[in-house]
C-alpha positions as CSV (number, residue, x, y, z in Angstrom):
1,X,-78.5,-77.3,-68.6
2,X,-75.7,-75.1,-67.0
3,X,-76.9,-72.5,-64.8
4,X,-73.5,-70.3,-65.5
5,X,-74.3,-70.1,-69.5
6,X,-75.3,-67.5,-71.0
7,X,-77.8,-68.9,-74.4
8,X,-75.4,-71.0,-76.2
9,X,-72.0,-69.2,-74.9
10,X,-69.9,-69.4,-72.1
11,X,-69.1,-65.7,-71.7
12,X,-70.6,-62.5,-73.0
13,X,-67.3,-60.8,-73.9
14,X,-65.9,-62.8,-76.7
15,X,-68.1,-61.1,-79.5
16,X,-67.1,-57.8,-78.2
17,X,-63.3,-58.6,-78.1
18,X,-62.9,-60.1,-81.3
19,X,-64.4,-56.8,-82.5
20,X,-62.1,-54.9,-80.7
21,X,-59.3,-57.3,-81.9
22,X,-60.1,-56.9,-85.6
23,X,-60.3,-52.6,-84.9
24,X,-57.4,-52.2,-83.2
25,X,-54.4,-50.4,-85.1
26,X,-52.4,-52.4,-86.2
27,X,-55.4,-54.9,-86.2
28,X,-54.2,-57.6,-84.5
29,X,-54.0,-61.4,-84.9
30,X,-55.8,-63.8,-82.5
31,X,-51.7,-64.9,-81.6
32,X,-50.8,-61.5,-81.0
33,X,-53.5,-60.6,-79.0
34,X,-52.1,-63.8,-77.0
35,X,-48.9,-62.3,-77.1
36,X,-49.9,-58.8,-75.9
37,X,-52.0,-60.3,-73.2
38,X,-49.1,-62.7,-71.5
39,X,-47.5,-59.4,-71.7
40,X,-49.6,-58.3,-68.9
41,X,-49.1,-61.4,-66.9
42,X,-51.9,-63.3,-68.5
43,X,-50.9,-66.8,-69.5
44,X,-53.3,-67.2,-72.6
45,X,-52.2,-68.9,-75.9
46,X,-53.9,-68.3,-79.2
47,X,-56.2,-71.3,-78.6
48,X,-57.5,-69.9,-75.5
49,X,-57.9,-66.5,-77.4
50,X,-59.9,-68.3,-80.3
51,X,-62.2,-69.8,-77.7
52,X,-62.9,-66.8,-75.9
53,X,-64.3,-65.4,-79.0
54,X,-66.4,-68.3,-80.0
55,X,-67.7,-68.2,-76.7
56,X,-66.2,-71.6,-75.5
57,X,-64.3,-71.1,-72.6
58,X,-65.2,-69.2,-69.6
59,X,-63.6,-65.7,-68.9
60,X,-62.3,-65.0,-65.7
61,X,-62.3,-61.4,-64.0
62,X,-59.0,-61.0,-64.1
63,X,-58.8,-61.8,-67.6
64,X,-62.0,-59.8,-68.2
65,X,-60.1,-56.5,-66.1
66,X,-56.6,-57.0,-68.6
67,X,-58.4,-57.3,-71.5
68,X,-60.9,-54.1,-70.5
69,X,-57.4,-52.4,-70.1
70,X,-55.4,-53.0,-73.1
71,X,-58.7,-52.0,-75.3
72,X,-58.7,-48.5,-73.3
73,X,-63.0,-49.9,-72.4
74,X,-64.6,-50.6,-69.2
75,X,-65.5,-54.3,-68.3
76,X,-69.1,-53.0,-68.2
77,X,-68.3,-52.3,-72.1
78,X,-66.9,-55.5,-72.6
79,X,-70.0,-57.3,-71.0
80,X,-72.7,-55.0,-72.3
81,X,-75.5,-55.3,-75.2
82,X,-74.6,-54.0,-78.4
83,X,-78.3,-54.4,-78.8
């Protein structure tokens, strides 16, 4: 068992911005949220984008911080319950 898992994921954010993703105006594609995001210095691809949201890759708090900020939410938003 990993002790940096969260349940069955590997991040607590990718439910929230695939959400955000599929709200935003224009709604945006998981490739051009990729795009936007290397437009901010991040150097993530689709794939990494798709995993993120599945909750198969690990989000870093950097990544969590330019991803907070393009979606106008906090990172605390990003991380909380929608519960």
């Amino acid at each position: 068992m990993y002790k940096n898992r969260l349940a069955d994921s590997n991040n607590r954010c990718g439910q929230k911005i695939a959400a955000l993703r599929k709200a935003h105006t224009p709604k945006l594609s998981q490739r051009a949220l990729a795009d936007q995001m290397q437009l901010q210095g991040l150097d993530l691809d689709k794939n990494a984008i798709q995993r993120i949201e599945a909750g198969k890759r690990f989000v870093t708090d950097i990544e969590l911080y330019v991803f907070a900020q393009f979606f106008g939410v906090t990172a605390d938003e990003l991380l909380g319950d929608d519960e």
